[in-house]
DOMI-176996 format. One record per residue (C-alpha): residue number from 1; y, x, z. Coordinates in pm, 1 decimal. Layout:
REM residues N
+-----+----------+----------+----------+
: seq :        y :        x :        z :
+-----+----------+----------+----------+
: NUM :        Y :        X :        Z :
...
+-----+----------+----------+----------+
END
This chain:
REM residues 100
+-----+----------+----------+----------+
: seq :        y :        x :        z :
+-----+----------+----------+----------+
:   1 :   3013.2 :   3193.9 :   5448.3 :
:   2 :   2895.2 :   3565.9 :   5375.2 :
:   3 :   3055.8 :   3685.2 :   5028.7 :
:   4 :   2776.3 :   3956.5 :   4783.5 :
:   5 :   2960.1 :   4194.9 :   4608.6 :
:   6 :   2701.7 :   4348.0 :   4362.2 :
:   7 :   2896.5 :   4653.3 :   4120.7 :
:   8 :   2744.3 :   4679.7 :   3762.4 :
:   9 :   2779.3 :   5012.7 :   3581.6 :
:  10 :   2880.9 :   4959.6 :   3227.6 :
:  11 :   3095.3 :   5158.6 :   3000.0 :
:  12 :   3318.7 :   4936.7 :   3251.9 :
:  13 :   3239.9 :   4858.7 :   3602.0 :
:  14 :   3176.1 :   4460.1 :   3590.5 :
:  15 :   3269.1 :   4381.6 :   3995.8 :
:  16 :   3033.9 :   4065.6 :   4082.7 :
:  17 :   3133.7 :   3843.8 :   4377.9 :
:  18 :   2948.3 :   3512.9 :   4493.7 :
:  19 :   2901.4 :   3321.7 :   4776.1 :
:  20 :   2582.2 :   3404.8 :   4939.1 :
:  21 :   2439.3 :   3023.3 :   4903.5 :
:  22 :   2466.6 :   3009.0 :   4540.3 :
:  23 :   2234.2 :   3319.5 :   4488.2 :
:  24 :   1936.0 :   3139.1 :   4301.4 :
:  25 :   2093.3 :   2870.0 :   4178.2 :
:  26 :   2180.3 :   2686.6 :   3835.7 :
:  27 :   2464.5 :   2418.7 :   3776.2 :
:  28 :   2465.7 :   2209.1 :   3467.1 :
:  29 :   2769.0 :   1996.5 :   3370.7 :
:  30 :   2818.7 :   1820.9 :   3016.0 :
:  31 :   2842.4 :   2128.0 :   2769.3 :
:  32 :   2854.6 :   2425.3 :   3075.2 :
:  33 :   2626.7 :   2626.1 :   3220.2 :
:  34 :   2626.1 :   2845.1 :   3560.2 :
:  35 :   2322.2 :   3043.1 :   3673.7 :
:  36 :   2407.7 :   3247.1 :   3945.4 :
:  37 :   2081.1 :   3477.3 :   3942.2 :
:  38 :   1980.7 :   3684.6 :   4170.2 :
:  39 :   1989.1 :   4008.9 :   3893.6 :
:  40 :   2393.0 :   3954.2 :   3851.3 :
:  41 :   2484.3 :   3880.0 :   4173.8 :
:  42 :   2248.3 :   3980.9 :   4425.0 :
:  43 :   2483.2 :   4230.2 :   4599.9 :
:  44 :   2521.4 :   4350.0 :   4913.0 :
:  45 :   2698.3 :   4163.0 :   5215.7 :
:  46 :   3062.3 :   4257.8 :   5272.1 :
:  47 :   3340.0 :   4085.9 :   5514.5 :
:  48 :   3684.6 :   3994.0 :   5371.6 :
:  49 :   3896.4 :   4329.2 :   5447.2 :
:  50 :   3635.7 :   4526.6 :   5286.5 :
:  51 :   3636.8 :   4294.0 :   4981.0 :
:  52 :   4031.7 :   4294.8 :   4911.5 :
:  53 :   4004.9 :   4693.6 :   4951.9 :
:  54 :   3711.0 :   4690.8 :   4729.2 :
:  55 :   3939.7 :   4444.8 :   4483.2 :
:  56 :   4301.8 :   4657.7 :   4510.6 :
:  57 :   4136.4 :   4978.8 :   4442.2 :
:  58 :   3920.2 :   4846.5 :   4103.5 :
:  59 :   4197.9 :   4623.0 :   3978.3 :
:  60 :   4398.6 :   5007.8 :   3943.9 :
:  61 :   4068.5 :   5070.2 :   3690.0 :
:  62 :   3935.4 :   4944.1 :   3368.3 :
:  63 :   3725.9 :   4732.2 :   3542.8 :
:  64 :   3635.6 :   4326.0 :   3456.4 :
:  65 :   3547.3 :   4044.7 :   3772.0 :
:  66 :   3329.6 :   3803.4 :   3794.9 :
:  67 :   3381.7 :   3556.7 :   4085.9 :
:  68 :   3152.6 :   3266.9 :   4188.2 :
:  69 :   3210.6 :   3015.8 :   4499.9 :
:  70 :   3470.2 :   2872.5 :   4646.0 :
:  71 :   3521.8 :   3182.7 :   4893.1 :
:  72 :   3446.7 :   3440.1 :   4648.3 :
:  73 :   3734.3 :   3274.5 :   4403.2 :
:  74 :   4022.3 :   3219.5 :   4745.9 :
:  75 :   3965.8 :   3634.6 :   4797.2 :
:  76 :   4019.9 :   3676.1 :   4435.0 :
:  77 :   4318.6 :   3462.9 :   4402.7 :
:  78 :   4438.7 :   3623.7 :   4766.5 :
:  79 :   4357.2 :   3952.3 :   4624.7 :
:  80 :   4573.4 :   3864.7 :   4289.9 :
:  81 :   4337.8 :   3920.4 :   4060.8 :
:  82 :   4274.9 :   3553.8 :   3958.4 :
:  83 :   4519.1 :   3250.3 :   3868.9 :
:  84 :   4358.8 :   2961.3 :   4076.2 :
:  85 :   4539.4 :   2750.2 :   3801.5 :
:  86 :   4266.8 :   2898.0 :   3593.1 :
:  87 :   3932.1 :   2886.6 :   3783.9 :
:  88 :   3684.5 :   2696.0 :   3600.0 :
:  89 :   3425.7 :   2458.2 :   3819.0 :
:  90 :   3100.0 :   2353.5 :   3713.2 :
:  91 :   2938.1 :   2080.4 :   3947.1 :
:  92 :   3246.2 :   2123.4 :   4161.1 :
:  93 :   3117.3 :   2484.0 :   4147.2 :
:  94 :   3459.9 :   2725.5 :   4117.1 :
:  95 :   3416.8 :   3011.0 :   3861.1 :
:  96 :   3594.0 :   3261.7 :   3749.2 :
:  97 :   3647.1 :   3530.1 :   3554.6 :
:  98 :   3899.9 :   3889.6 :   3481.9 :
:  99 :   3952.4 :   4146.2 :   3285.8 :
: 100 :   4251.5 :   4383.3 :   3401.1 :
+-----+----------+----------+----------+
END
């Protein structure tokens, strides 16, 4: 499954990763919400080595991540930057979310 990686330029750089089949899509469960839109995380197509290098090198910054998918979140976690204890899923849907 094809990973985006989409950077946002803030007074921190906000590092969005998805799954490239959730692009488009929204997930409603009880009291959550998950709208992956195309604005946020419409990013351009990157394999796995690429994507931990990309990962290592921000997580030395003042950066935040913003991962969506279940291969998006397994480079995170393999990448250290996210706890799979804490991943969040929405319609079975894993999210998650870091600020280092």
């Amino acid at each position: 499954m094809p990973i985006l990686v989409k950077i946002h330029q803030t007074y921190r750089e906000i590092i969005a990763i998805c799954d490239s089949d959730l692009v488009g899509k929204k997930f409603e469960e009880g009291n959550m919400q998950l709208e992956v839109n195309e604005q946020f995380y419409g990013g351009k197509e990157m394999s796995d080595d690429k994507i931990l290098e990309l990962l290592k090198e921000k997580s030395q910054e003042d950066a935040c991540f913003n991962f969506v998918g279940k291969n998006s979140v397994d480079i995170g976690a393999k990448a250290g930057i996210i706890d799979k204890n804490r991943v969040i899923r929405v319609k079975d849907i894993p999210h998650a979310m870091a600020l280092l």
